[in-house]
N, C-alpha and C positions, 0 to 999 in steps of 0.2 A: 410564608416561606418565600426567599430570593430564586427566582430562578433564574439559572447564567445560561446564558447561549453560547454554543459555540462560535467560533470565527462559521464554518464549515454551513452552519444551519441559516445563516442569515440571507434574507430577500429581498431584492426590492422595495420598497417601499413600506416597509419595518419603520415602527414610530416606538414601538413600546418595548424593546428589547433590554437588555443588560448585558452589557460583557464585562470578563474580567481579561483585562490584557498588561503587555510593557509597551513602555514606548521604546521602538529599535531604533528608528531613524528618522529626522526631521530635515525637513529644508524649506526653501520659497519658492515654490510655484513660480513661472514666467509668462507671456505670451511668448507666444511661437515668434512674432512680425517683431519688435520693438524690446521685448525684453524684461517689461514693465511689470513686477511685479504681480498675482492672484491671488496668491492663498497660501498660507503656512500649510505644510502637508507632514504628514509623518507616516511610518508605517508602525503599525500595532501587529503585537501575536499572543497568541492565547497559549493555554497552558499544553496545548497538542500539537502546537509548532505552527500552525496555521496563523496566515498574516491577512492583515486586511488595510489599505491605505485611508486615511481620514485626511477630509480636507478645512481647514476653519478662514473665512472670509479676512481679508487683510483690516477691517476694519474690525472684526470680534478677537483677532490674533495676541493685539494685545492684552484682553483679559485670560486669553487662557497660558500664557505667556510661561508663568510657573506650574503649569499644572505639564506641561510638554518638554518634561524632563528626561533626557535619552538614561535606558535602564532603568526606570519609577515602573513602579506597576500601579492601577489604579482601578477599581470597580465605577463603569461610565452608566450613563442610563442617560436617560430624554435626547437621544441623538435619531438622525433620520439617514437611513439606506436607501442607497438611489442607485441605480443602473450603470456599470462603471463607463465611464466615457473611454475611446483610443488614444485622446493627445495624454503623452508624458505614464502610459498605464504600468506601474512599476509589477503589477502582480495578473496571474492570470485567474483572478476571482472574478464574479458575475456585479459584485458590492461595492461601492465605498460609502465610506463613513462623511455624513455631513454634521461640522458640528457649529450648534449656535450658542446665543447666549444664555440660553435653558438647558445647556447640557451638563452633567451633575458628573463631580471627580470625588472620588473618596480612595486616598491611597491606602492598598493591601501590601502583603510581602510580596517584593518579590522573586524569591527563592525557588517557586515552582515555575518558572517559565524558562524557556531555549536562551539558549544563550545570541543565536542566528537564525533567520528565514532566508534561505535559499533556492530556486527554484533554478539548476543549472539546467546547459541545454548543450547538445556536441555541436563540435567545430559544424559537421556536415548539418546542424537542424538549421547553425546561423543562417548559413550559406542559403537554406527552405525560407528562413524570416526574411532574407534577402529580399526574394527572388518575388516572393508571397507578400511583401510587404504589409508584415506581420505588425499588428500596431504596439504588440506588448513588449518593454523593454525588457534587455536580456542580462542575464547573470552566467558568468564567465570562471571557468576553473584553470588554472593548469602554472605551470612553472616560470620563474624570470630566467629570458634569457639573455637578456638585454636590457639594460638602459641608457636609453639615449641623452648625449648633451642637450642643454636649451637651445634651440635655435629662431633665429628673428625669421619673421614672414616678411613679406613683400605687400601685404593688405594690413596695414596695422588700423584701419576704420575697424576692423571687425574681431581681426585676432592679432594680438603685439608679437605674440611669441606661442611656442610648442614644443610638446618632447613626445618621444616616441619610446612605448617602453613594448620590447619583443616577449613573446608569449608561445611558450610551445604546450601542448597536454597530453596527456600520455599515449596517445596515437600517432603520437610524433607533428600534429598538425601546428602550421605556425599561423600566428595572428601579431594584429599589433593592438594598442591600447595608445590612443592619442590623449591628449594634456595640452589643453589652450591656458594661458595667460596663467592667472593665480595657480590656476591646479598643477601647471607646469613645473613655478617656481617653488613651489610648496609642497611637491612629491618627496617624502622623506627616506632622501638615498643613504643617509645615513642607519635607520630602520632597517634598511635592505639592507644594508652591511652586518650590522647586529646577528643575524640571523643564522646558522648553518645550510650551507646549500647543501638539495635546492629548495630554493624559496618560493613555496606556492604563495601567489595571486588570488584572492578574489576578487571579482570584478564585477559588481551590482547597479543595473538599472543603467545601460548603457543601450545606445543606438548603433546596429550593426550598419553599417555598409562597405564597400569595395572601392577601394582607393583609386581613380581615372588614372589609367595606362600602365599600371602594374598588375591590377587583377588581384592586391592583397588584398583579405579581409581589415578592416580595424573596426575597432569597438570605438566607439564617441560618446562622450561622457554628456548627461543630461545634467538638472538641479539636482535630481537625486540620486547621482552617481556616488558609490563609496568604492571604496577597496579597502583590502585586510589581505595582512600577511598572515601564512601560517596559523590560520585560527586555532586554536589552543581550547578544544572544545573535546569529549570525548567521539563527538558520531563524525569528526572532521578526519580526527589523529590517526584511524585506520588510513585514509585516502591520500596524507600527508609520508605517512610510512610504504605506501605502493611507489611513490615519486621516488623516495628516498633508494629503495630498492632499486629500480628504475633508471636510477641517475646512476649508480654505484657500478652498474651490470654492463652498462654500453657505452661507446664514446660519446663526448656531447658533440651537437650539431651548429656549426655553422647556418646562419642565412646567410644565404647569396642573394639581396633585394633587385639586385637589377636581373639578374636572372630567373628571380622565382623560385629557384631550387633550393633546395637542404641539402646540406653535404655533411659525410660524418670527418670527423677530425678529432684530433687526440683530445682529451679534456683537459690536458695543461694549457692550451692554448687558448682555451675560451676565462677570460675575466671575470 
């Protein structure tokens, strides 16, 4: 008889485990210094919503190439659990998955799993990840209030261009969500139009810090940064329906960036 392990029950240095997971989300690993490439990564979640990040070496990547299909479900086995490292940690598990060339893919349905792994956190926790320099990257909820034009930098060695997309959550707190180079030019403002406001943001596996001499928050996008509008999911659409209420009930709010403040003003007037 199979036994599957949970995401939840896995440890350390686990060799003979089974799970049945999806794949949510893939990307390529970086160094920190240069940029150069690690390891394909993706994040898995099991059938209780529980995620776990897997990592496969840039040289085994290519064979598991077709098996690390976003939304595939697949029963894994001969993989190795190891103590999750700080750089780039998308989740606050104790695990990640190491996979090599002996690691075994047999695709299941997958109809029983979450549609999303989210692990949000409030304005005030960022401001503690801040402060605490918290190594786990964060996942971010709340409404557009803004999107910014592209604009050029002045360091184009390192970033060509950015955009700034404004972020409020339902405590009225404001943030921003920065966009370097490709992510900038390929934020689809169009999707945001589609939409009926207001249009919540997600905002996953990003790097908080406080912008030098305004004192705003922004979130900075790693390799494994997504976002999602309006997830369209049943356990989201309650929280999507409080916004909506929300947005209906009060005037929307101006930022004032050079001052720092919120100001309320009529909601004709905001874009």
């Amino acid at each position: 008889m199979v036994v599957i392990t949970p995401i939840a029950e896995l440890e350390p240095d686990d060799t003979s485990k089974i799970i049945e997971v999806k794949v949510y989300r893939k990307w390529i690993a970086t160094k920190k210094e240069e940029g150069a490439p690690v390891a394909l990564c993706c994040i898995l979640i099991d059938a209780q919503g529980n995620g776990v990040q897997a990592n496969i070496s840039t040289t085994d990547s290519a064979i598991f190439d077709k098996y690390i299909q976003i939304n595939k479900a697949y029963r894994i086995s001969k993989f190795i659990c190891e103590k999750i490292e700080d750089w780039q940690r998308t989740l606050p598990t104790k695990v990640t998955l190491t996979i090599g060339k002996c690691a075994d893919f047999q695709p299941i349905p997958a109809d029983p799993f979450p549609h999303h792994c989210f692990h949000f956190v409030s304005y005030h926790e960022i401001r503690n990840r801040i402060k605490d320099k918290t190594p786990i990257l964060t996942d971010y909820i709340g409404y557009v209030h803004n999107i910014g034009n592209i604009q050029q930098t002045n360091n184009p060695n390192s970033h060509n261009c950015f955009r700034l997309i404004d972020i409020i959550d339902l405590e009225n707190n404001y943030l921003q969500l920065i966009l370097w180079n490709d992510r900038a030019t390929s934020f689809d403002v169009n999707e945001y139009k589609s939409h009926t406001k207001p249009v919540l943001i997600v905002v996953s596996s990003c790097w908080p810090d406080i912008f030098t001499g305004t004192g705003i928050v922004q979130l900075k996008p790693t390799p494994a940064t997504y976002y999602y509008f309006n997830p369209n999911t049943p356990e989201y659409q309650e929280l999507v329906n409080k916004y909506r209420e929300l947005f209906s009930q009060r005037p929307m709010l101006l930022v004032d960036k050079k001052r720092r403040k919120i100001h309320l003003k009529n909601k004709n007037a905001i874009g």
